[in-house]
BAMARKE-886965 format. One record per residue: residue number from 0; residue in one letter; x, y, z of N, C-alpha, C, O, CB in turn. Coordinates in steps of 0.05 Angstrom, whole numbers, always signed. Last residue first. Glycine has a CB too. Example, Ala and Ser with C-alpha at 12.3 -4.5 7.8 and 13.67 -1.06 7.14 Angstrom:
// residues 2
atom pos: 1; code: S; nx: +257; ny: -45; nz: +142; cax: +273; cay: -21; caz: +143; cx: +258; cy: +1; cz: +157; ox: +268; oy: +23; oz: +161; cbx: +282; cby: -12; cbz: +114
atom pos: 0; code: A; nx: +264; ny: -114; nz: +156; cax: +246; cay: -90; caz: +156; cx: +264; cy: -66; cz: +156; ox: +285; oy: -66; oz: +169; cbx: +226; cby: -89; cbz: +181
//
This chain:
// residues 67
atom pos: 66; code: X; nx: -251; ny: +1359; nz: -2403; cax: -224; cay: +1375; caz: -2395; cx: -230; cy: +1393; cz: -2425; ox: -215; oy: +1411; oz: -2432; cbx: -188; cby: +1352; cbz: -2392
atom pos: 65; code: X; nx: -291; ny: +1324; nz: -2409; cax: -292; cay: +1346; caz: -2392; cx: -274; cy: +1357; cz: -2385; ox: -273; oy: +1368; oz: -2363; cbx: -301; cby: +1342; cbz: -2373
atom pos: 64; code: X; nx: -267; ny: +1275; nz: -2441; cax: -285; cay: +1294; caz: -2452; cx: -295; cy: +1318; cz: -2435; ox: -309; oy: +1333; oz: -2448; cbx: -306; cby: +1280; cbz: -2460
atom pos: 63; code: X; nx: -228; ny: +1249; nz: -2403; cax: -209; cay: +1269; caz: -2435; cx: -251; cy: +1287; cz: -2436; ox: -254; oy: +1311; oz: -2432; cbx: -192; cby: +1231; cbz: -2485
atom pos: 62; code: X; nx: -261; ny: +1238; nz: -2364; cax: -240; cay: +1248; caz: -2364; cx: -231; cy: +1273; cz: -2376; ox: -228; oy: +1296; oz: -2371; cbx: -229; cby: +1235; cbz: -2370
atom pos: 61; code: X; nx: -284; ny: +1193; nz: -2389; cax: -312; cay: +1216; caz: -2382; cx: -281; cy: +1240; cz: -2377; ox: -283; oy: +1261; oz: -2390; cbx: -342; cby: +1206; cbz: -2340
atom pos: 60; code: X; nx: -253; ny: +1150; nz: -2407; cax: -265; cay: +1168; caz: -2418; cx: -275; cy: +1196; cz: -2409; ox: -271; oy: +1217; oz: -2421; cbx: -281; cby: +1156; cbz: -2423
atom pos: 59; code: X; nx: -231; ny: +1146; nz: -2348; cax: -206; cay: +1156; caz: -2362; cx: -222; cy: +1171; cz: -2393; ox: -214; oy: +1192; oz: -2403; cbx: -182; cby: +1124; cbz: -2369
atom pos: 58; code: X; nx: -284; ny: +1123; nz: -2335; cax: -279; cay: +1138; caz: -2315; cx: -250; cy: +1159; cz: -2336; ox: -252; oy: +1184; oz: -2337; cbx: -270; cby: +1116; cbz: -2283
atom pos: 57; code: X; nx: -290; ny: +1081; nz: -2368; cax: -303; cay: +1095; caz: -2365; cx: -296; cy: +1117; cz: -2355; ox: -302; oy: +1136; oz: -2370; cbx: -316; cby: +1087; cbz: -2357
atom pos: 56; code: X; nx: -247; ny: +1044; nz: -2349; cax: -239; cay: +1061; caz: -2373; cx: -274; cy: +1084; cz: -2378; ox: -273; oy: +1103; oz: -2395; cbx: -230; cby: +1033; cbz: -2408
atom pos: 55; code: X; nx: -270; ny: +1034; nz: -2300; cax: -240; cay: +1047; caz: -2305; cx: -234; cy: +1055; cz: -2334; ox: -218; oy: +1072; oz: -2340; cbx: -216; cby: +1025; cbz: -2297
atom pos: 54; code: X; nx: -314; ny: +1008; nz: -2318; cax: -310; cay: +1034; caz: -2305; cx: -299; cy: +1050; cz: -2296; ox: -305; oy: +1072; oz: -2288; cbx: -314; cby: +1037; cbz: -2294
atom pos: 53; code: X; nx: -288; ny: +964; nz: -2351; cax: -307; cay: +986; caz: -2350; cx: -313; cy: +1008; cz: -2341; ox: -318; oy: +1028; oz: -2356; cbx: -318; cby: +982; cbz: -2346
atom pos: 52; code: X; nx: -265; ny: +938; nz: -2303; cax: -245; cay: +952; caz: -2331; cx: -257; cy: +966; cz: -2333; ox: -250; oy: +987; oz: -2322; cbx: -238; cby: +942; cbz: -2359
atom pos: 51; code: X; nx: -301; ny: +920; nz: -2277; cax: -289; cay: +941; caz: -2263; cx: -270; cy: +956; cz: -2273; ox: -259; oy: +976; oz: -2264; cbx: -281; cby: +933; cbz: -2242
atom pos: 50; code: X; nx: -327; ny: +884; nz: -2300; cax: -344; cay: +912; caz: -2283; cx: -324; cy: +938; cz: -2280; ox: -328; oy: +962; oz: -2280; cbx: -353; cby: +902; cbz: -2246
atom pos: 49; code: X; nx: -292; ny: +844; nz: -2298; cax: -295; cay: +865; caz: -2330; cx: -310; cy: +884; cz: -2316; ox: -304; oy: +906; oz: -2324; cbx: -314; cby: +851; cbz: -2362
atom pos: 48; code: X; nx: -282; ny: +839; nz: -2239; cax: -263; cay: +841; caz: -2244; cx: -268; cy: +854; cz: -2291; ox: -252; oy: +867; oz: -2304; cbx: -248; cby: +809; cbz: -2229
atom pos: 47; code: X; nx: -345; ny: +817; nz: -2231; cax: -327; cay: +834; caz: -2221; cx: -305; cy: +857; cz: -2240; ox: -309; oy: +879; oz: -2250; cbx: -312; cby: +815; cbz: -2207
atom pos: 46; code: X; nx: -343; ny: +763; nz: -2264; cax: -359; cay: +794; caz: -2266; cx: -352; cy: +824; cz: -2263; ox: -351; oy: +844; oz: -2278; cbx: -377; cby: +795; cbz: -2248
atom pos: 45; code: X; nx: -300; ny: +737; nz: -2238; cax: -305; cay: +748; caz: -2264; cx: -316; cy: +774; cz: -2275; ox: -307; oy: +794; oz: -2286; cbx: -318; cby: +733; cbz: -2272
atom pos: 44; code: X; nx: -321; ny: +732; nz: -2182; cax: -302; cay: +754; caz: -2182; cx: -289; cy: +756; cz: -2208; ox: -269; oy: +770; oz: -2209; cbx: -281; cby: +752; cbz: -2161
atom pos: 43; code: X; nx: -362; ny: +700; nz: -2197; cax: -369; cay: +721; caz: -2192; cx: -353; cy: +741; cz: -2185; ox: -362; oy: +763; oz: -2182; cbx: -384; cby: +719; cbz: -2179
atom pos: 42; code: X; nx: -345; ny: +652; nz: -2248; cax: -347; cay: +665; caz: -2220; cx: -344; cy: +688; cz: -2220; ox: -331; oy: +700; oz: -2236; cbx: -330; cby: +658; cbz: -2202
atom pos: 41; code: X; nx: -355; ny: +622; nz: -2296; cax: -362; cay: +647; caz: -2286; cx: -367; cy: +656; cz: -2257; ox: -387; oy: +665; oz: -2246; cbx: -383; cby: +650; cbz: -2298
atom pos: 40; code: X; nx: -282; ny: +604; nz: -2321; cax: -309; cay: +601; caz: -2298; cx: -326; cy: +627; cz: -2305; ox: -317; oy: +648; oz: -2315; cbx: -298; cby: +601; cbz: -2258
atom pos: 39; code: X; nx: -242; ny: +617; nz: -2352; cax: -249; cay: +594; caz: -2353; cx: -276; cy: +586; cz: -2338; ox: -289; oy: +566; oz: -2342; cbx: -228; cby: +582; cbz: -2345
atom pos: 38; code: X; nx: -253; ny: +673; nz: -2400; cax: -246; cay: +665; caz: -2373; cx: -247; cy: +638; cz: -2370; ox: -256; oy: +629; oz: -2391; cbx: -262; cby: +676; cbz: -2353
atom pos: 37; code: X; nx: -239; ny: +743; nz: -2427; cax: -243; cay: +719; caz: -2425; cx: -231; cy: +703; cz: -2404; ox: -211; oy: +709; oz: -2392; cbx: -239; cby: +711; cbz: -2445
atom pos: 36; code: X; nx: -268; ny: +805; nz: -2427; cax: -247; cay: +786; caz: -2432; cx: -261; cy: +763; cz: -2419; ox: -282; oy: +761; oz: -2407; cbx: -218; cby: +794; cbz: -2419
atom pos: 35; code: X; nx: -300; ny: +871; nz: -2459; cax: -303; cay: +831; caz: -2459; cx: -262; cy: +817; cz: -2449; ox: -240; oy: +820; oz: -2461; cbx: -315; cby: +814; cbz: -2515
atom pos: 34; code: X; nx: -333; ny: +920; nz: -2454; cax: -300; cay: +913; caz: -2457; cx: -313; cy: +885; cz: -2450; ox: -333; oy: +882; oz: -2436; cbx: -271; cby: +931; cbz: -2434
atom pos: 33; code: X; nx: -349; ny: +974; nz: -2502; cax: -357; cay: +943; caz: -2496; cx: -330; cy: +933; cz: -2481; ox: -308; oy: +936; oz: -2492; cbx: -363; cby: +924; cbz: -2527
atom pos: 32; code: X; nx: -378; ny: +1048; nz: -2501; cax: -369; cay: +1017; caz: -2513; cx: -369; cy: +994; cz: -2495; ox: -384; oy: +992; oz: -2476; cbx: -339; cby: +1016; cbz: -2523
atom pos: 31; code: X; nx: -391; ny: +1107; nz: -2506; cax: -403; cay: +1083; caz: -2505; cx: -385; cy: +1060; cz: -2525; ox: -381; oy: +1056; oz: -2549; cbx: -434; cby: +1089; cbz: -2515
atom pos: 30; code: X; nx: -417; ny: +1180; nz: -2494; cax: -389; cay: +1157; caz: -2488; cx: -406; cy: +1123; cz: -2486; ox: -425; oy: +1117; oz: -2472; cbx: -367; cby: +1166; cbz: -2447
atom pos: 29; code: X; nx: -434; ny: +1234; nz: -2529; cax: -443; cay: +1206; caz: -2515; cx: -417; cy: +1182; cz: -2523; ox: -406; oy: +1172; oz: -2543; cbx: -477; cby: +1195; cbz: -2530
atom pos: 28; code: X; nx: -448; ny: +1298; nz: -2506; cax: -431; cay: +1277; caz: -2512; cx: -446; cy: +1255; cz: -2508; ox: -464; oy: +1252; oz: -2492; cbx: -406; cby: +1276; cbz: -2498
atom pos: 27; code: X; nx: -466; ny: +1361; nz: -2519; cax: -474; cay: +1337; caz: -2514; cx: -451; cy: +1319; cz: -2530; ox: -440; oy: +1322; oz: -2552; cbx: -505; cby: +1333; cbz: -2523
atom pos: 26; code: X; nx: -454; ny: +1422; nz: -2490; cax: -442; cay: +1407; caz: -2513; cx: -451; cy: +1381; cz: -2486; ox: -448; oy: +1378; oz: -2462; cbx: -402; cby: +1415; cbz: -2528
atom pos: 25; code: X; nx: -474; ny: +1500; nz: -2483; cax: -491; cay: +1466; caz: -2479; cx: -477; cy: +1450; cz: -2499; ox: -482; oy: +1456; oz: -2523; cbx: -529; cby: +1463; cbz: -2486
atom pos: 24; code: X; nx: -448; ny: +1559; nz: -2474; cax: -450; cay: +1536; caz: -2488; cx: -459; cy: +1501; cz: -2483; ox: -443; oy: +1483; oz: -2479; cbx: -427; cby: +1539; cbz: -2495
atom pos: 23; code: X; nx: -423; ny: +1592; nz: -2439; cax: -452; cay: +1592; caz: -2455; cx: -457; cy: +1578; cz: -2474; ox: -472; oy: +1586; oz: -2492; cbx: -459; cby: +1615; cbz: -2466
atom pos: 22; code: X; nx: -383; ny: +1551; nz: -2411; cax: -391; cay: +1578; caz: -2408; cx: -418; cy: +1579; cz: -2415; ox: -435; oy: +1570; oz: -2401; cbx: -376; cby: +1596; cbz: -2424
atom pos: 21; code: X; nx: -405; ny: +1490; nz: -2420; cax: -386; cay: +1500; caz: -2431; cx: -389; cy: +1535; cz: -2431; ox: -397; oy: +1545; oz: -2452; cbx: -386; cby: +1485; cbz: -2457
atom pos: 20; code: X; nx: -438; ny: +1430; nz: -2396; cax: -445; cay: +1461; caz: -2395; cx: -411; cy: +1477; cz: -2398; ox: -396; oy: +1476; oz: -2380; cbx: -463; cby: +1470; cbz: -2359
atom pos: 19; code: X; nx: -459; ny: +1372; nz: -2423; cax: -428; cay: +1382; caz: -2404; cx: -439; cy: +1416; cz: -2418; ox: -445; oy: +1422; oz: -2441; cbx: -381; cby: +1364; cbz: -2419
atom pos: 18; code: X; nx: -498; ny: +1321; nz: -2417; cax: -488; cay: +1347; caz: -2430; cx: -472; cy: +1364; cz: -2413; ox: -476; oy: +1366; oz: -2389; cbx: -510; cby: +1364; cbz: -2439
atom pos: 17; code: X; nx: -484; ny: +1249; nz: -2446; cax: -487; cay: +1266; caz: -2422; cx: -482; cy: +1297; cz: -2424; ox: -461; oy: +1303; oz: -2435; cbx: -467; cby: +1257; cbz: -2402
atom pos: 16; code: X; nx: -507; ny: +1186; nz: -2450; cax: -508; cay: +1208; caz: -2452; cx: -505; cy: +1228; cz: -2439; ox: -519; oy: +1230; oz: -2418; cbx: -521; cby: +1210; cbz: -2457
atom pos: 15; code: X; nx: -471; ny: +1122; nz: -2450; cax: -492; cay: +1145; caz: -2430; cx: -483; cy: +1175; cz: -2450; ox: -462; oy: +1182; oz: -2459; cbx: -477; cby: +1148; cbz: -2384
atom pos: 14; code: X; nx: -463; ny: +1052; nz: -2446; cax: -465; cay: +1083; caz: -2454; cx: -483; cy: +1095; cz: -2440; ox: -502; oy: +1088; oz: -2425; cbx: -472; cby: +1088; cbz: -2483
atom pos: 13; code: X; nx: -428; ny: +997; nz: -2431; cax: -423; cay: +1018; caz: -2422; cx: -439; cy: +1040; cz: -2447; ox: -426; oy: +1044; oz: -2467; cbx: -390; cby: +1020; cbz: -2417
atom pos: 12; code: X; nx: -424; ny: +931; nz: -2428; cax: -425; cay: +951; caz: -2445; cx: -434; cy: +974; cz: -2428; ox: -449; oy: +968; oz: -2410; cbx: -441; cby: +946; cbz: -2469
atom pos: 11; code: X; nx: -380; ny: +866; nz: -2420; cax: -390; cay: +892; caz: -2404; cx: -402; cy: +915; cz: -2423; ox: -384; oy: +920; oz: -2439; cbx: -363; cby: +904; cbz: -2387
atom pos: 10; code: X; nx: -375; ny: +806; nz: -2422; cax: -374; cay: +827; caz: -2432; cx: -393; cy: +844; cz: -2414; ox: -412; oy: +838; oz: -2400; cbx: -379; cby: +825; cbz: -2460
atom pos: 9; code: X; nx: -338; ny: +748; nz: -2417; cax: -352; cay: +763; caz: -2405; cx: -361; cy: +792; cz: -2413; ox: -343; oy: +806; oz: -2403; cbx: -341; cby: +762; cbz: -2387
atom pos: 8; code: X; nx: -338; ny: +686; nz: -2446; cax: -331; cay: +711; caz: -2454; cx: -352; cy: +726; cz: -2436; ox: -376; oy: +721; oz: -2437; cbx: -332; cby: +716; cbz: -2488
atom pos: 7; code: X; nx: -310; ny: +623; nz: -2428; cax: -335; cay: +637; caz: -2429; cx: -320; cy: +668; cz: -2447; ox: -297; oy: +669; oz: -2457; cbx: -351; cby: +643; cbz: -2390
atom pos: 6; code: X; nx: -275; ny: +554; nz: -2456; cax: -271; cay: +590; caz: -2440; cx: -304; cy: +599; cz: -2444; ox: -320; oy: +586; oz: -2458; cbx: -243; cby: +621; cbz: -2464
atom pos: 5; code: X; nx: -268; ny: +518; nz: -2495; cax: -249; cay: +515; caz: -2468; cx: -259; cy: +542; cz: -2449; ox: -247; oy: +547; oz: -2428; cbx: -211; cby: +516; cbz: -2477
atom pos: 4; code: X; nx: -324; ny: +521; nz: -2523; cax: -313; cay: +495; caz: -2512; cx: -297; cy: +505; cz: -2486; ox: -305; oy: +503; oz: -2463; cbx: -293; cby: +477; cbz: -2535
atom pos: 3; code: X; nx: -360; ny: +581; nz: -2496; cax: -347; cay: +575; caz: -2512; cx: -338; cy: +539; cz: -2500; ox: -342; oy: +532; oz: -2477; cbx: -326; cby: +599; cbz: -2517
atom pos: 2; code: X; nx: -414; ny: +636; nz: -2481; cax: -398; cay: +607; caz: -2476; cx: -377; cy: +591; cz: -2497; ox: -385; oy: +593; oz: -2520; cbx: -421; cby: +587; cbz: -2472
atom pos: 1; code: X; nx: -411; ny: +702; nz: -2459; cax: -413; cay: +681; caz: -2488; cx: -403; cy: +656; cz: -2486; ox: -379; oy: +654; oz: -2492; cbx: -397; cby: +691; cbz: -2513
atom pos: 0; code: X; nx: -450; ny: +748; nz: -2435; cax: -433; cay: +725; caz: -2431; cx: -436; cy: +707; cz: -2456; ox: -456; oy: +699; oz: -2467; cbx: -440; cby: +710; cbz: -2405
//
């Protein structure tokens, strides 16, 4: 969280390692970034609500790399 005069900044970071079994093949990935928006409060349906970009674009990551 980053305070600012008019707004906070909420940020979320996301990584993980993970090895995806490919026939006979072991391929390691690692998915990892940041999503931040911004707010006037930190209420707790702030939190929420970047928790939950996160793991929606988490989720659209982990996706594309196991297809």
């Amino acid at each position: 969280m980053n305070l600012g005069f008019w707004s906070l900044t909420i940020s979320n970071e996301i990584t993980t390692d993970i090895n995806i079994q490919r026939a006979t093949r072991l391929h390691k990935e690692n998915i990892s970034f940041t999503v931040s928006d911004t707010f006037q409060t930190g209420a707790g349906s702030n939190f929420i609500s970047v928790t939950k970009q996160a793991l929606d674009r988490y989720k659209q990551e982990l996706q594309k790399r196991i297809q």
